[in-house]
C-alpha positions in Angstrom: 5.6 0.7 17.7 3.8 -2.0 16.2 4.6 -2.4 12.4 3.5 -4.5 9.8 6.1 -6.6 7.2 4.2 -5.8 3.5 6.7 -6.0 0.7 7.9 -8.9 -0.9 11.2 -10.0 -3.6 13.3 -7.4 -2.0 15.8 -6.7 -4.5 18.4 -5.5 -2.4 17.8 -6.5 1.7 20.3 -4.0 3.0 18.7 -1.0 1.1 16.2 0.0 3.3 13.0 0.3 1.8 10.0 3.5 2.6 7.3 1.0 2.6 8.7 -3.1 3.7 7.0 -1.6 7.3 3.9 -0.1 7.8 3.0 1.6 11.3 -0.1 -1.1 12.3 -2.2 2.1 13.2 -1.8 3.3 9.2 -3.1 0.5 8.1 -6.2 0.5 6.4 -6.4 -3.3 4.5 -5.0 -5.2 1.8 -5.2 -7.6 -0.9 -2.9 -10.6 -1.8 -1.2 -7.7 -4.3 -1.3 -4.5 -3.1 -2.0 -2.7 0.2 -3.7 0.4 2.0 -1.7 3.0 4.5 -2.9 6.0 5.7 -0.4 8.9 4.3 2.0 10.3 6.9 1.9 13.6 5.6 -1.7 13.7 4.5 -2.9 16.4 2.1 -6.5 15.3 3.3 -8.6 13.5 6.1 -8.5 10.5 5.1 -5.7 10.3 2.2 -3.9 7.2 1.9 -1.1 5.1 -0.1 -2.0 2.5 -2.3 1.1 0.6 -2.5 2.3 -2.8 -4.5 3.6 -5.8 -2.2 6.4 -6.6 -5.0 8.7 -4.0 -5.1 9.1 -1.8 -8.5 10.2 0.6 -9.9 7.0 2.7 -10.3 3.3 2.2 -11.3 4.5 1.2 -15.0 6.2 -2.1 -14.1 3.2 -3.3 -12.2 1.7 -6.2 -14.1 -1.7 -6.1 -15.4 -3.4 -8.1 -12.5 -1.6 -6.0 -10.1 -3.0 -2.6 -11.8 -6.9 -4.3 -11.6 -6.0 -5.7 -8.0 -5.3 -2.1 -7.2 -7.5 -0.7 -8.4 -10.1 -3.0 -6.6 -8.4 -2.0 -3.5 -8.8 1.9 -4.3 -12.8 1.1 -4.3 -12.9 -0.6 -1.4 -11.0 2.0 0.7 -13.1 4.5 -1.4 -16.3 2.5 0.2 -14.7 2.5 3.9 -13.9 6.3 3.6 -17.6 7.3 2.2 -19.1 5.4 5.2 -17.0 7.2 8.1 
């Protein structure tokens, strides 16, 4: 299996962590703050995970150019998607 190292600051390296490893085939792109996975138990075709590279708690610790960088990213999987 091919993965893909994402995540960075790792609070805690011997907790393991859901997302530090993404399956290269999920993979849909990324930006120097966030990235895109396919969901592994999608509730649609083409549902996917944006996810932040530094590791929080949830959405509310992001910082404010992480929410816009994620946002950016969410359009331009939103553009891949409405092309296939």
């Amino acid at each position: 299996m091919n993965l893909i190292k994402l995540h960075q600051d790792m609070k805690d390296p011997n907790k393991p962590c859901l997302f530090c490893t993404v399956k290269a085939d999920d993979f849909m792109d990324e930006n120097e703050f966030a990235y895109a996975v396919l969901d592994s138990y999608p509730i649609s075709k083409y549902h996917c995970l944006i996810i932040s590279k530094r590791h929080v708690k949830d959405y509310f610790e992001l910082t404010e150019k992480e929410v816009i960088e994620c946002n950016e990213l969410i359009k331009k999987i939103k553009n891949k998607i409405e092309k296939n």
